[in-house]
C-alpha positions in Angstrom: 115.2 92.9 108.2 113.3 91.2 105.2 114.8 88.7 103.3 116.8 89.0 100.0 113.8 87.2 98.5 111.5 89.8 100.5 113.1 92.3 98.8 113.1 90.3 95.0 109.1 89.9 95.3 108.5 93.4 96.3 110.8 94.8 93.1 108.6 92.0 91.4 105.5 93.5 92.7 106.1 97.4 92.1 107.4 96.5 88.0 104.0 94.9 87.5 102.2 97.7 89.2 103.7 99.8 86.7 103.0 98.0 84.1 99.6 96.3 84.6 98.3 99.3 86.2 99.7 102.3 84.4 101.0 100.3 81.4 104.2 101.8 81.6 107.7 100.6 79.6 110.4 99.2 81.5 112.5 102.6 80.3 109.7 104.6 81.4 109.2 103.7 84.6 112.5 104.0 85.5 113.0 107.5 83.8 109.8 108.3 86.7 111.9 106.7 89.3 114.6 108.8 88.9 112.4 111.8 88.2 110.6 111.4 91.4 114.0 111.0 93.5 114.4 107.3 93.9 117.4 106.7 91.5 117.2 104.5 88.6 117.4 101.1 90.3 115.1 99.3 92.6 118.0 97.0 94.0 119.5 100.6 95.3 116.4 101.3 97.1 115.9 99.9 101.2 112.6 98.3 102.4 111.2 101.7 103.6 111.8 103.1 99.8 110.6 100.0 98.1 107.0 100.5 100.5 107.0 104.3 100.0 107.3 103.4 96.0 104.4 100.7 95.8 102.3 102.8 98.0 102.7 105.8 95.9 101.9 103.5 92.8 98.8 102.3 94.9 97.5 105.5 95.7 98.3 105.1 99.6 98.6 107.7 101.2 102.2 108.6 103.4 102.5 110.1 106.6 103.2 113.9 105.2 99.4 114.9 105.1 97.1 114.1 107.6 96.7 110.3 108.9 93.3 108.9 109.1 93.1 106.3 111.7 90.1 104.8 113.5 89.5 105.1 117.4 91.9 102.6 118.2 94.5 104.3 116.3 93.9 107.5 117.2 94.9 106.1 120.8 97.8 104.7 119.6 98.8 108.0 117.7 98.7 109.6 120.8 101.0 106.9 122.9 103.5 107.5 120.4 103.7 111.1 120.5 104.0 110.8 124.6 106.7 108.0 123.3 108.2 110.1 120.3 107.7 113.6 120.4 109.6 114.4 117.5 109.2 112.6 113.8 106.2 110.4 115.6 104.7 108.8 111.9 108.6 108.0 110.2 109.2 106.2 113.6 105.5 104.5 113.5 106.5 103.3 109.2 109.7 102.2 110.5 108.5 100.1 113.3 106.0 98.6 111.1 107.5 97.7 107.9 110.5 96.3 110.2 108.7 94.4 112.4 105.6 93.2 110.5 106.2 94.2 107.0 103.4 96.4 106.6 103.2 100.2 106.3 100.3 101.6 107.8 97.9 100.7 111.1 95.1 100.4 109.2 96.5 97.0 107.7 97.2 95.3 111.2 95.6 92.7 112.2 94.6 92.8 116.4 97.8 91.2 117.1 100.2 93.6 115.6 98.1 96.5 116.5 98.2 95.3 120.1 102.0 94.6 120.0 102.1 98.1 118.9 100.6 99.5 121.8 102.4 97.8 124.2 105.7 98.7 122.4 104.4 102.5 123.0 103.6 102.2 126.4 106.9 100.4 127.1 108.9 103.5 125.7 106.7 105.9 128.0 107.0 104.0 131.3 
């Protein structure tokens, strides 16, 4: 679980995404927020919503199109659905933002993404 100062510099980061990025008001932003289903205050939001935020502010996509991963990931993809039939990419984000703070296998490093897979092939054995 990240720290409460975690959570502070990722509030900190996603207010001056909107506002260096899309030069939105304080008001504003918050008014989008609650338009788009996250309620009105970032300190109400959990990790997973604060990631899903800045990544929609980024442009990142989330796990309800299609993924794009690279070889390696596409192996790992499919470890997980042997591991997780059911809701395979929520588990995947969940793992990942717990564990190493990140949101998407694209952004790990060869340690993480090798922790990954062994995580996987624990769950099938």
């Amino acid at each position: 679980m990240p720290t409460p100062a975690e959570f502070r510099k990722m509030r900190q980061k996603i207010m001056a995404i909107s506002v260096k990025k899309y030069d939105w008001s304080y008001d504003e932003f918050h008014d989008l927020m609650e338009k788009w289903g996250y309620g009105r205050s970032l300190r109400d939001l959990d990790w997973i919503h604060l990631c899903k935020l800045r990544n929609e502010l980024l442009g990142i996509q989330d796990y309800n199109g299609m993924v794009k991963f690279d070889k390696d990931g596409m192996h790992m993809y499919h470890l997980a659905k042997a591991a997780w039939p059911e809701r395979t990419m929520k588990r995947l984000q969940h793992y990942w933002v717990k564990r190493f703070h990140k949101s998407h296998w694209n952004i790990l490093n060869t340690k993480e993404r090798r922790a990954t897979k062994n995580m996987l092939k624990g769950y099938i054995k």
